[in-house]
VMD Tcl script that builds the backbone (N, CA, C; Angstrom):
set m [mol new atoms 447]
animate dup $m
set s [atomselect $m all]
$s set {name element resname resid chain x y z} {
  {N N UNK 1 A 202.541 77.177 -254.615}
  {CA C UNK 1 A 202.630 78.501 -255.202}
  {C C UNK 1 A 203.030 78.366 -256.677}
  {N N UNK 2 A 202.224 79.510 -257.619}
  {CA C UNK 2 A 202.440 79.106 -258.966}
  {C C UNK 2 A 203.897 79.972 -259.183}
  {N N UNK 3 A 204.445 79.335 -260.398}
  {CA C UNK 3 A 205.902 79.868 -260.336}
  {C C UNK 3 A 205.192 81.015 -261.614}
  {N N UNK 4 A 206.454 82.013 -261.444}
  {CA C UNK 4 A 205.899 83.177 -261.953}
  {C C UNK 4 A 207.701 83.617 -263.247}
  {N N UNK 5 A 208.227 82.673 -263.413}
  {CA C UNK 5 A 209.312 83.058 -264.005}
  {C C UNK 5 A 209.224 82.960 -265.555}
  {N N UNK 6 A 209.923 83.632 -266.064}
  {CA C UNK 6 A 209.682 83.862 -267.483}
  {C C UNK 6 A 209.250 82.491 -268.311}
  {N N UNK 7 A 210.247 81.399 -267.929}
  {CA C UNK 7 A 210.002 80.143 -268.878}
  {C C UNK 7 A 208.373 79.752 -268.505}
  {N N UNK 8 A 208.252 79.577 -267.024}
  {CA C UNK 8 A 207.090 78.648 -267.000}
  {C C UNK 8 A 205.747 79.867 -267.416}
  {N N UNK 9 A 205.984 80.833 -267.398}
  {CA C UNK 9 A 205.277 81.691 -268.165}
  {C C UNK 9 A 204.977 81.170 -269.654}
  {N N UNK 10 A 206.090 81.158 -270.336}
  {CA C UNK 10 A 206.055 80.859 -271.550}
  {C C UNK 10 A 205.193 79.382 -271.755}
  {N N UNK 11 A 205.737 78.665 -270.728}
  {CA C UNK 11 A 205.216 77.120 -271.225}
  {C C UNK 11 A 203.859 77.254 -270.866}
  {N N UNK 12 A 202.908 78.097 -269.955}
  {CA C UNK 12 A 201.898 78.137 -269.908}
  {C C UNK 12 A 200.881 78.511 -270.740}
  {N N UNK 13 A 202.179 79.227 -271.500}
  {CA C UNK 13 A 201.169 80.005 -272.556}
  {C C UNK 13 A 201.016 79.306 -273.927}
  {N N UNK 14 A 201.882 78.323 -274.073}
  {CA C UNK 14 A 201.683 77.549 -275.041}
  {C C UNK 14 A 200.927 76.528 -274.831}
  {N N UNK 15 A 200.407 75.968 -273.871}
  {CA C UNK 15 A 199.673 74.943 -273.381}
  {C C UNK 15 A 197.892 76.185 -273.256}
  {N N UNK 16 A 197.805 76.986 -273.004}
  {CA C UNK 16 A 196.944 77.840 -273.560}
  {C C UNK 16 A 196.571 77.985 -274.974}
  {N N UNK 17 A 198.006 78.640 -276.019}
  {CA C UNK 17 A 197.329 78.038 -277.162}
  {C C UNK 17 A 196.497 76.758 -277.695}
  {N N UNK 18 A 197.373 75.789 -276.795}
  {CA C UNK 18 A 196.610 74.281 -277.226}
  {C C UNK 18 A 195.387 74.501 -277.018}
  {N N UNK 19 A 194.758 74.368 -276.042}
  {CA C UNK 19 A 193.368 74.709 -275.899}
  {C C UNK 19 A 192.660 75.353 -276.553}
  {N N UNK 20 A 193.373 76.808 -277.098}
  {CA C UNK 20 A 192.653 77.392 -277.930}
  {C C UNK 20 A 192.538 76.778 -279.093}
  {N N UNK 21 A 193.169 76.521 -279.775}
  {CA C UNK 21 A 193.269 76.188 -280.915}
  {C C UNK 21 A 192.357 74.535 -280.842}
  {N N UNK 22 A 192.192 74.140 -280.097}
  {CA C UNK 22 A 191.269 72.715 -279.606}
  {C C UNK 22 A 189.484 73.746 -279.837}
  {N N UNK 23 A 189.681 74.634 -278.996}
  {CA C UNK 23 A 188.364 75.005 -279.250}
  {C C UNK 23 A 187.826 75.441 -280.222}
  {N N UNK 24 A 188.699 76.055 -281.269}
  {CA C UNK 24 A 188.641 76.638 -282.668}
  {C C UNK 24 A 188.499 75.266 -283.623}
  {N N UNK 25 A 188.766 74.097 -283.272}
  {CA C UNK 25 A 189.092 73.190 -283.723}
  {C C UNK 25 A 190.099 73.104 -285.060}
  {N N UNK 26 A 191.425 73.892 -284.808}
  {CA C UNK 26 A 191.780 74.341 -285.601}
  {C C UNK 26 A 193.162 73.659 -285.633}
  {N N UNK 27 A 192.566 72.112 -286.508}
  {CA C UNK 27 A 194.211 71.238 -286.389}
  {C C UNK 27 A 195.436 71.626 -287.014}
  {N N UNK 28 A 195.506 73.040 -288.026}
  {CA C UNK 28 A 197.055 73.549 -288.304}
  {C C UNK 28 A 197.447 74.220 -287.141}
  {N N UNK 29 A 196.453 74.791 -286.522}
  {CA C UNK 29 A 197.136 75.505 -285.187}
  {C C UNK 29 A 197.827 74.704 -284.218}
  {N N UNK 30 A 197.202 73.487 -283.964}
  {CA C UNK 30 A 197.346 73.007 -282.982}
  {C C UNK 30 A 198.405 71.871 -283.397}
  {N N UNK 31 A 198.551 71.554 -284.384}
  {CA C UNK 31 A 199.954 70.870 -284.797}
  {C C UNK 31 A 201.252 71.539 -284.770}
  {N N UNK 32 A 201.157 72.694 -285.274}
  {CA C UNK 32 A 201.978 73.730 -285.260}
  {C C UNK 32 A 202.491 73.949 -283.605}
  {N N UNK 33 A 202.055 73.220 -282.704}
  {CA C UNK 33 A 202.673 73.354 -280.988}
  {C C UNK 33 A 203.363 72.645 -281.163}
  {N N UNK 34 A 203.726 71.645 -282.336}
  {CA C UNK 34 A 204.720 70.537 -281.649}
  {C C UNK 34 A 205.343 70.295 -282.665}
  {N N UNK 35 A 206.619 70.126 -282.315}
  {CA C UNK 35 A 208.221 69.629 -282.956}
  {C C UNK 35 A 207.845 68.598 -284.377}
  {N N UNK 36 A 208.455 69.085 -285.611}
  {CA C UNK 36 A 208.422 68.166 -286.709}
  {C C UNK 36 A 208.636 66.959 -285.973}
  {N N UNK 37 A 209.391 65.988 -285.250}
  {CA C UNK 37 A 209.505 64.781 -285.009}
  {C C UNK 37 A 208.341 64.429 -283.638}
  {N N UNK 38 A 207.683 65.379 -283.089}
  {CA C UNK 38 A 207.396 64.668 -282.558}
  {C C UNK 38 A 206.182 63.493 -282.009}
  {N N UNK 39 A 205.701 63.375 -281.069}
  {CA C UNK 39 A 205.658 62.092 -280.280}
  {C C UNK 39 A 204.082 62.244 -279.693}
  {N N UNK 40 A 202.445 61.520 -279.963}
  {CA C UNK 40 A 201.986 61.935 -279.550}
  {C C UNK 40 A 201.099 60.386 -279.388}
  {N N UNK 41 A 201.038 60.406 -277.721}
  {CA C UNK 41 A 199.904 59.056 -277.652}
  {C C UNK 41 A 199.253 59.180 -277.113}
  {N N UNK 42 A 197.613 59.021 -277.095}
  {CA C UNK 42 A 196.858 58.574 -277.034}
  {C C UNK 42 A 195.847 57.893 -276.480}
  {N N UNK 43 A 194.803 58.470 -275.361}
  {CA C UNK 43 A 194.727 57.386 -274.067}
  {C C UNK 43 A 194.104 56.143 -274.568}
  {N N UNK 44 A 194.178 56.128 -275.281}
  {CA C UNK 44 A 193.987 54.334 -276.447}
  {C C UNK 44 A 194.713 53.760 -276.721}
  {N N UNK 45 A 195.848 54.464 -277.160}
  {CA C UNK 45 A 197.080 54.164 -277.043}
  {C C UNK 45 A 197.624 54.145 -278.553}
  {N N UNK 46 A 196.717 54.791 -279.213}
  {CA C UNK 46 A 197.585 55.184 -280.163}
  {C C UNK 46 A 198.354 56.107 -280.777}
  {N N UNK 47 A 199.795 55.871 -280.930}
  {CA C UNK 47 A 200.848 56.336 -281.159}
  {C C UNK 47 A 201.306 57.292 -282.200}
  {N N UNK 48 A 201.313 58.717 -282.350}
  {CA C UNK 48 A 201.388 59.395 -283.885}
  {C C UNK 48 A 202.341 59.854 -283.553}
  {N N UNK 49 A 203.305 60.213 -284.837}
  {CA C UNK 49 A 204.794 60.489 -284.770}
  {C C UNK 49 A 204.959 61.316 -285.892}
  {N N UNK 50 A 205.583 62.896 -285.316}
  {CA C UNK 50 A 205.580 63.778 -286.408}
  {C C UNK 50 A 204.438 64.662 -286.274}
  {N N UNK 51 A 204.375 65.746 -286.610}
  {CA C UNK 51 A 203.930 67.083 -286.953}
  {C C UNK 51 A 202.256 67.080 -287.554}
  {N N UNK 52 A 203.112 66.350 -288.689}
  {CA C UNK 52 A 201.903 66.140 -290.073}
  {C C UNK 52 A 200.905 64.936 -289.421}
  {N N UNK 53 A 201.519 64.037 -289.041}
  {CA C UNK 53 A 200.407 63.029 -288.207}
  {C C UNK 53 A 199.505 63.774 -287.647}
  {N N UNK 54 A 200.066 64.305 -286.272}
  {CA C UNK 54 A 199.656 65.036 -285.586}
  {C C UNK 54 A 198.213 65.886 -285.974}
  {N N UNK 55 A 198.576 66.843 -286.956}
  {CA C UNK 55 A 197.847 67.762 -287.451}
  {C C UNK 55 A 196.722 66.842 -288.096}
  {N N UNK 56 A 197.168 65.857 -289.050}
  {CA C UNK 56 A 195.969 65.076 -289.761}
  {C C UNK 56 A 195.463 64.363 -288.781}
  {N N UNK 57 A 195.380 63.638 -288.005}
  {CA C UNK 57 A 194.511 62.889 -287.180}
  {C C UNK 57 A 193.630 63.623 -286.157}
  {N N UNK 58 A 194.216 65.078 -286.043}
  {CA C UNK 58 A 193.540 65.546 -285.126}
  {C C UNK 58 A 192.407 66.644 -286.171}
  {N N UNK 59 A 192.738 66.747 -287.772}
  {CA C UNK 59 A 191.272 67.329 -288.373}
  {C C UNK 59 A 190.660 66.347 -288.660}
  {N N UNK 60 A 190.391 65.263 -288.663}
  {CA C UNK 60 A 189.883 64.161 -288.708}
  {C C UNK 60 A 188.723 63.937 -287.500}
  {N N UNK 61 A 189.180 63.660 -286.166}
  {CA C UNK 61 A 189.012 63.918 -284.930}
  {C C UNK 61 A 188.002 64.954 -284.675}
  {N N UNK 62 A 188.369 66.727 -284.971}
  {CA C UNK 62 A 187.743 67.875 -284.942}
  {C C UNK 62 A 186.576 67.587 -285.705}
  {N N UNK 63 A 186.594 66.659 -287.071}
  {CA C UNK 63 A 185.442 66.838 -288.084}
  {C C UNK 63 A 184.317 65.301 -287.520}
  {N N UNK 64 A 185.195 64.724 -286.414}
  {CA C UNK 64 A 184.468 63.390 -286.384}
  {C C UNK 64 A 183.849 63.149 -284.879}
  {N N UNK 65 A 184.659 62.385 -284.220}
  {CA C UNK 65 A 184.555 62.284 -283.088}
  {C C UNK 65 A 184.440 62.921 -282.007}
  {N N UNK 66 A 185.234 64.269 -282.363}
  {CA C UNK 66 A 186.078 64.999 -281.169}
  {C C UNK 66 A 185.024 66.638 -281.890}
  {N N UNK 67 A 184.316 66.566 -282.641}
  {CA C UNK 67 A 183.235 67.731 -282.816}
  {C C UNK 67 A 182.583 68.434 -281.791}
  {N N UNK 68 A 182.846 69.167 -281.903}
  {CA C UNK 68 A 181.999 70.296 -281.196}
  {C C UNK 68 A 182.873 70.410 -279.537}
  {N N UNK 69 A 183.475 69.429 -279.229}
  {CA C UNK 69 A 184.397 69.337 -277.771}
  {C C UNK 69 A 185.314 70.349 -277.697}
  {N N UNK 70 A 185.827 70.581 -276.043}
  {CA C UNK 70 A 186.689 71.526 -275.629}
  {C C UNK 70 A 187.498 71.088 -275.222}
  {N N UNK 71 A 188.732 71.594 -274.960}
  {CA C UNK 71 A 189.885 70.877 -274.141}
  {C C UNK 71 A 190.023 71.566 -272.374}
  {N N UNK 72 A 189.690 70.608 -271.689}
  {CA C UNK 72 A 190.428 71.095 -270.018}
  {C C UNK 72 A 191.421 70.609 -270.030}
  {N N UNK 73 A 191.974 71.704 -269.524}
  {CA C UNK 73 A 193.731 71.809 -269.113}
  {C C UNK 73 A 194.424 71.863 -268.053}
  {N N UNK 74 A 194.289 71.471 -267.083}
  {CA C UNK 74 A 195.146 71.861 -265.517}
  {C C UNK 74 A 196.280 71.449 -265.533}
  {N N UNK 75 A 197.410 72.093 -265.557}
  {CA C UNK 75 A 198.915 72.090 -265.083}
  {C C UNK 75 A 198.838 71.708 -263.922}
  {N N UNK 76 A 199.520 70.473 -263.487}
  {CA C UNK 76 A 199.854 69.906 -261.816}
  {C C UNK 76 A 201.422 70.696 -261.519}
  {N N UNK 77 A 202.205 70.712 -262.549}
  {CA C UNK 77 A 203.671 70.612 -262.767}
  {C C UNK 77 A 204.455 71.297 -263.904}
  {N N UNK 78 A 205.339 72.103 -263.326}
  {CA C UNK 78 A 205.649 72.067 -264.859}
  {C C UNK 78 A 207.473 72.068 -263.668}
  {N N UNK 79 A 208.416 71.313 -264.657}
  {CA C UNK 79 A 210.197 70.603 -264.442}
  {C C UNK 79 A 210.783 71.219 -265.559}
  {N N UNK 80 A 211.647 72.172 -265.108}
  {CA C UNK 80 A 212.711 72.687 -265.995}
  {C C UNK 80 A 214.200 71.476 -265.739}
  {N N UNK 81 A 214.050 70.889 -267.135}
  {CA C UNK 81 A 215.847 70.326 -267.531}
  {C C UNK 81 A 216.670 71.053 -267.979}
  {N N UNK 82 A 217.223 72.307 -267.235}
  {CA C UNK 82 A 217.916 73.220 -268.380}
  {C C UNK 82 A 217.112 73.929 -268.802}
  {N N UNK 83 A 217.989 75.288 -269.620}
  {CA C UNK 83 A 217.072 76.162 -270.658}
  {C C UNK 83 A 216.132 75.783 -271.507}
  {N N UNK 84 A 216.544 74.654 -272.107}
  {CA C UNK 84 A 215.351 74.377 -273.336}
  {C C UNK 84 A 214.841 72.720 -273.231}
  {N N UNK 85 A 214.598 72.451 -271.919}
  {CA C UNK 85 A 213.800 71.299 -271.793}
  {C C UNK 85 A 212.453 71.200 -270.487}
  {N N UNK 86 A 211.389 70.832 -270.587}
  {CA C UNK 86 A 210.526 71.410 -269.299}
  {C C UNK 86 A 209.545 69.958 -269.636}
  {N N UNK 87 A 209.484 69.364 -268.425}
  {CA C UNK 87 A 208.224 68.280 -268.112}
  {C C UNK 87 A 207.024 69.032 -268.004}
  {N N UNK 88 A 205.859 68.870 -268.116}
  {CA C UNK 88 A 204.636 69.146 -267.557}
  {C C UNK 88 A 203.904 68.219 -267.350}
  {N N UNK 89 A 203.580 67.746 -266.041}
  {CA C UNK 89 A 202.290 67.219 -265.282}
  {C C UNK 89 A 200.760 68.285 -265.744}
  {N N UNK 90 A 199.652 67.171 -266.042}
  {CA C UNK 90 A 198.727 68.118 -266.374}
  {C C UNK 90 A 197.611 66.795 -265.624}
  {N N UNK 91 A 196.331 67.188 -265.433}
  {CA C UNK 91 A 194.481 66.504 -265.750}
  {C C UNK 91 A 193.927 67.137 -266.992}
  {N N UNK 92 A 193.356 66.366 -267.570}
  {CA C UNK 92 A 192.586 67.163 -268.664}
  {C C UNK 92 A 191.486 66.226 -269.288}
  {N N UNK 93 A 190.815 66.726 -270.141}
  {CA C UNK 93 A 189.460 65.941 -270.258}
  {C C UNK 93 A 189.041 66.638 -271.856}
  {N N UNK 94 A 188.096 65.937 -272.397}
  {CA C UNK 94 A 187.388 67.029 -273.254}
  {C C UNK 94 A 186.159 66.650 -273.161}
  {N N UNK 95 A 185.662 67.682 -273.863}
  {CA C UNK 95 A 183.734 67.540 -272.753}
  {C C UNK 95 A 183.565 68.507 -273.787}
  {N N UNK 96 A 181.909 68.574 -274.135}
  {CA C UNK 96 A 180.651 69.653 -274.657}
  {C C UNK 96 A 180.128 70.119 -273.380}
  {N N UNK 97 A 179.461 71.244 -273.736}
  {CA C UNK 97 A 178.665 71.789 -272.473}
  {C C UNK 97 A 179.666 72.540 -271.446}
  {N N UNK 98 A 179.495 72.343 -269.908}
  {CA C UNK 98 A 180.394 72.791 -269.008}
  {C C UNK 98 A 181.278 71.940 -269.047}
  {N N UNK 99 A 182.199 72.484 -268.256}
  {CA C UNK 99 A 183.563 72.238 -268.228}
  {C C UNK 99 A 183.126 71.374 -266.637}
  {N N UNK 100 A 184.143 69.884 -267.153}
  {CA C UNK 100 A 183.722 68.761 -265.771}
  {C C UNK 100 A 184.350 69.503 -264.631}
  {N N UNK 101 A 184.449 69.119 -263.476}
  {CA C UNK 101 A 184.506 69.535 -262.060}
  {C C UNK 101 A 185.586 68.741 -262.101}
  {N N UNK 102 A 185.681 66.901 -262.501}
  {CA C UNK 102 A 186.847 66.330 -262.786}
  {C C UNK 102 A 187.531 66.058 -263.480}
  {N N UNK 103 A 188.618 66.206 -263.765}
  {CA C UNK 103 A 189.055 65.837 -265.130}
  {C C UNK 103 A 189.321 64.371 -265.078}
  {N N UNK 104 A 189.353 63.651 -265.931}
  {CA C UNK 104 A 189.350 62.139 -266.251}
  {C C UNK 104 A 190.943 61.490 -266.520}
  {N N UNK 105 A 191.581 62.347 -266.793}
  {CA C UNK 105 A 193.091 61.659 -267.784}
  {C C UNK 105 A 194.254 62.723 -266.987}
  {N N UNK 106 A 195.265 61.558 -267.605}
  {CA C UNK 106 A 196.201 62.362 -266.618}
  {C C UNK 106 A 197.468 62.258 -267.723}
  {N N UNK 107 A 198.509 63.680 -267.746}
  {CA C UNK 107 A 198.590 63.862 -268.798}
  {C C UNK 107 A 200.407 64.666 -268.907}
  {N N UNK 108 A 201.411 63.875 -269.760}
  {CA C UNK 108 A 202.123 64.569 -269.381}
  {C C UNK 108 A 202.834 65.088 -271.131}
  {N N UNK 109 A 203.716 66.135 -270.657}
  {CA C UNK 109 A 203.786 66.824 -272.193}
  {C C UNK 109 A 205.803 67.010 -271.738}
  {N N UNK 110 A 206.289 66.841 -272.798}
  {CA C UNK 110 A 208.094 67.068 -272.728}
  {C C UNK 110 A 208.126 68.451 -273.998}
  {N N UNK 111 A 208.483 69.626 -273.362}
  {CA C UNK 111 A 208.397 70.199 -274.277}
  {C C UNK 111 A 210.126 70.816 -274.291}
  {N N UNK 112 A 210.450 71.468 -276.131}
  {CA C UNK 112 A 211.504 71.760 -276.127}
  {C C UNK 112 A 211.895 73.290 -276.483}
  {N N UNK 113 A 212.565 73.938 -275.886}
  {CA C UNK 113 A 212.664 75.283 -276.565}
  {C C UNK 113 A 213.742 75.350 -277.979}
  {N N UNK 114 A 212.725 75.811 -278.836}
  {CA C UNK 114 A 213.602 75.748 -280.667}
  {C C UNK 114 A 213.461 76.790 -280.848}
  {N N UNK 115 A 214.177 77.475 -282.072}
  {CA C UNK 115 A 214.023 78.520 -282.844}
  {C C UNK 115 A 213.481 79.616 -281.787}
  {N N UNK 116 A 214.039 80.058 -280.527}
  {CA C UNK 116 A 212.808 81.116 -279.693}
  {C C UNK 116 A 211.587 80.705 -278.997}
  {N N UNK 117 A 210.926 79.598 -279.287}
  {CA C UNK 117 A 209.852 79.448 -278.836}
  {C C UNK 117 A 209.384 77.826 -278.090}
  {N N UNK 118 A 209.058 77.547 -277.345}
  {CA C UNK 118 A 208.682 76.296 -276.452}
  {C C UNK 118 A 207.560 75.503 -277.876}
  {N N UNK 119 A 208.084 74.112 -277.531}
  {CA C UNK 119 A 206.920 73.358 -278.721}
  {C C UNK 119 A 207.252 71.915 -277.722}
  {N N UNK 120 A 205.925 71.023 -278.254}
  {CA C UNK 120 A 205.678 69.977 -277.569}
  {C C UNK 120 A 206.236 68.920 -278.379}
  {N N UNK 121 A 207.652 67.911 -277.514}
  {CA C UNK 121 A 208.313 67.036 -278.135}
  {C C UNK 121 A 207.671 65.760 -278.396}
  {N N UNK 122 A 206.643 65.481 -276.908}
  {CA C UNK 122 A 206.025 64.362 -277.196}
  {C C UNK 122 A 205.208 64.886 -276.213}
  {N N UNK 123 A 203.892 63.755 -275.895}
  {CA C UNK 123 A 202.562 63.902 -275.173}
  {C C UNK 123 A 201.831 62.714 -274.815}
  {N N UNK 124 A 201.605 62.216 -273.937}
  {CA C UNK 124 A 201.263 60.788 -273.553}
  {C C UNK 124 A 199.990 61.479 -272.294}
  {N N UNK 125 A 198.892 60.619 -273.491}
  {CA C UNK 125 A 197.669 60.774 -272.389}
  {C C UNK 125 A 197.162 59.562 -271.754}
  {N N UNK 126 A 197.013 59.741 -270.453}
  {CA C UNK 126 A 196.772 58.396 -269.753}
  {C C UNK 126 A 194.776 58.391 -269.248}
  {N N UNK 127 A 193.931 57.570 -269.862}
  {CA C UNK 127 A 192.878 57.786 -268.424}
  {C C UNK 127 A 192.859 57.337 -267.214}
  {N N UNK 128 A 192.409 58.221 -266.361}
  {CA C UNK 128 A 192.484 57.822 -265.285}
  {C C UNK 128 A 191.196 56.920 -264.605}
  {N N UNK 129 A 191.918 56.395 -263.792}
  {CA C UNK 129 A 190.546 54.961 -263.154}
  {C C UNK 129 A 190.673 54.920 -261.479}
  {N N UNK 130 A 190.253 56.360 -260.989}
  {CA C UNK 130 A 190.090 56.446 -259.800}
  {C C UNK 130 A 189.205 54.906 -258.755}
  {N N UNK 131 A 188.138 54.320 -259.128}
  {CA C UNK 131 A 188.185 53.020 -258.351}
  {C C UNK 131 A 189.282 52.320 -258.709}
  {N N UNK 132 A 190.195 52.557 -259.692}
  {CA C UNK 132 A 191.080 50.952 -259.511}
  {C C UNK 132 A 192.271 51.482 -258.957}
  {N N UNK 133 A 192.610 53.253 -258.053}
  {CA C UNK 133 A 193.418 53.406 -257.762}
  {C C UNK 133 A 193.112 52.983 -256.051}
  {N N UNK 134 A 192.030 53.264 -255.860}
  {CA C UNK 134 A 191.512 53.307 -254.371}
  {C C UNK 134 A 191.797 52.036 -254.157}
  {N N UNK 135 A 191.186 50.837 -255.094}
  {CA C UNK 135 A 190.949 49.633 -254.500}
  {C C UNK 135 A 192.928 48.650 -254.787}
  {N N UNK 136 A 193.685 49.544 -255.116}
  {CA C UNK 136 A 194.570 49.073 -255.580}
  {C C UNK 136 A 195.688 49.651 -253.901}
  {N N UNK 137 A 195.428 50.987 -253.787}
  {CA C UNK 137 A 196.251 51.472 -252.651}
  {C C UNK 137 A 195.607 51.224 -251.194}
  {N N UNK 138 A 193.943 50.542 -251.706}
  {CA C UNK 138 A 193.527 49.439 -250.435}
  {C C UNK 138 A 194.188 48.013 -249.871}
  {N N UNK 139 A 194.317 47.770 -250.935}
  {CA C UNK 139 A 194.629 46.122 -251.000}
  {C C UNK 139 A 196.741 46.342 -251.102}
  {N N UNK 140 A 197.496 46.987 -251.194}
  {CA C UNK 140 A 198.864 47.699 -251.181}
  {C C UNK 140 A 198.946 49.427 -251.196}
  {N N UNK 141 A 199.129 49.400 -250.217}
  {CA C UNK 141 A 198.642 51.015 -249.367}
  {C C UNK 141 A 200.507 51.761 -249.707}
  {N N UNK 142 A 201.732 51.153 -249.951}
  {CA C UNK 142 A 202.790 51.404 -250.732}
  {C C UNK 142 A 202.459 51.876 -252.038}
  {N N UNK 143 A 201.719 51.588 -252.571}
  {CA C UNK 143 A 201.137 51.709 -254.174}
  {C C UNK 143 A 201.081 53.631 -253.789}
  {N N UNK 144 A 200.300 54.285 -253.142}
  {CA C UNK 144 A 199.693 55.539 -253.065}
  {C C UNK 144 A 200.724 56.701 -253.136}
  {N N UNK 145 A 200.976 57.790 -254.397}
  {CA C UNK 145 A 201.620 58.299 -254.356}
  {C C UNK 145 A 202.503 58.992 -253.139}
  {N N UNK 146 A 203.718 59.355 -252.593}
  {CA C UNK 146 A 204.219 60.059 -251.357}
  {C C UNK 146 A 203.616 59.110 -250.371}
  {N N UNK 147 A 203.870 58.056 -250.551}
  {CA C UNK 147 A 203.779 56.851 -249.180}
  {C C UNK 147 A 202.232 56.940 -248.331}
  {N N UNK 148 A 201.168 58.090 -249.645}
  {CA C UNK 148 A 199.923 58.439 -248.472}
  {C C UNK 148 A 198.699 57.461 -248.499}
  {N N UNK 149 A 199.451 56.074 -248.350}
  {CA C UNK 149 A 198.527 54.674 -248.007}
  {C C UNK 149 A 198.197 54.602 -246.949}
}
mol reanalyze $m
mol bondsrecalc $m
mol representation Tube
mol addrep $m
């Protein structure tokens, strides 16, 4: 059941802006979600730190690589630490055209409540490699999240 309380309201809705602002390709917007210091990697694994990173690598991205793409977003989770700290579990992908059926990456966001408003402290994107999870919780069936080997 989705929680319906004011915070995770809020955090949903900022993880909404992201997207939007992904589809606008609009990297002041979308820097502007997250904390001057923070923390953003990469399912490559590279590491940007800070605001301004943030924002520049991702108009770079919008004008290059990442053109014309959308962002999918699915919330698995969202963990309140207190008033002004919240985990989010997410899948997400970016794709042209329709929106995939799967999402590819798996994705988690630490966000902090500042000044009034929820912003993203850090963000670590992972891809995901569904054969090497199967053949991994085949061969160690302990491996499978909630013991379901």
């Amino acid at each position: 059941m989705q929680s319906t309380s004011e915070p995770t309201i809020a955090v949903r809705a900022l993880l909404t802006r992201l997207v939007d602002a992904w589809a606008r390709h609009d990297a002041d917007a979308y820097g502007a979600l997250f904390t001057e210091d923070a923390t953003y990697t990469t399912y490559v694994g590279t590491s940007y730190r800070g605001r301004r990173d943030i924002t520049e690598s991702h108009r770079t991205l919008f004008a290059g690589f990442l053109k014309g793409t959308r962002l999918a977003d699915e919330i698995l989770d969202v963990r309140f630490y207190g008033p002004d700290a919240a985990v989010v579990n997410s899948r997400g992908d970016t794709y042209k055209g329709g929106r995939p059926t799967k999402l590819g990456k798996v994705q988690t966001y630490t966000l902090v409540h500042e000044g009034g408003e929820w912003l993203i402290a850090a963000f670590q994107n992972t891809k995901r490699r569904p054969l090497m999870e199967r053949i991994s919780f085949t061969v160690a069936p302990g491996l499978a999240p909630g013991g379901k080997g």
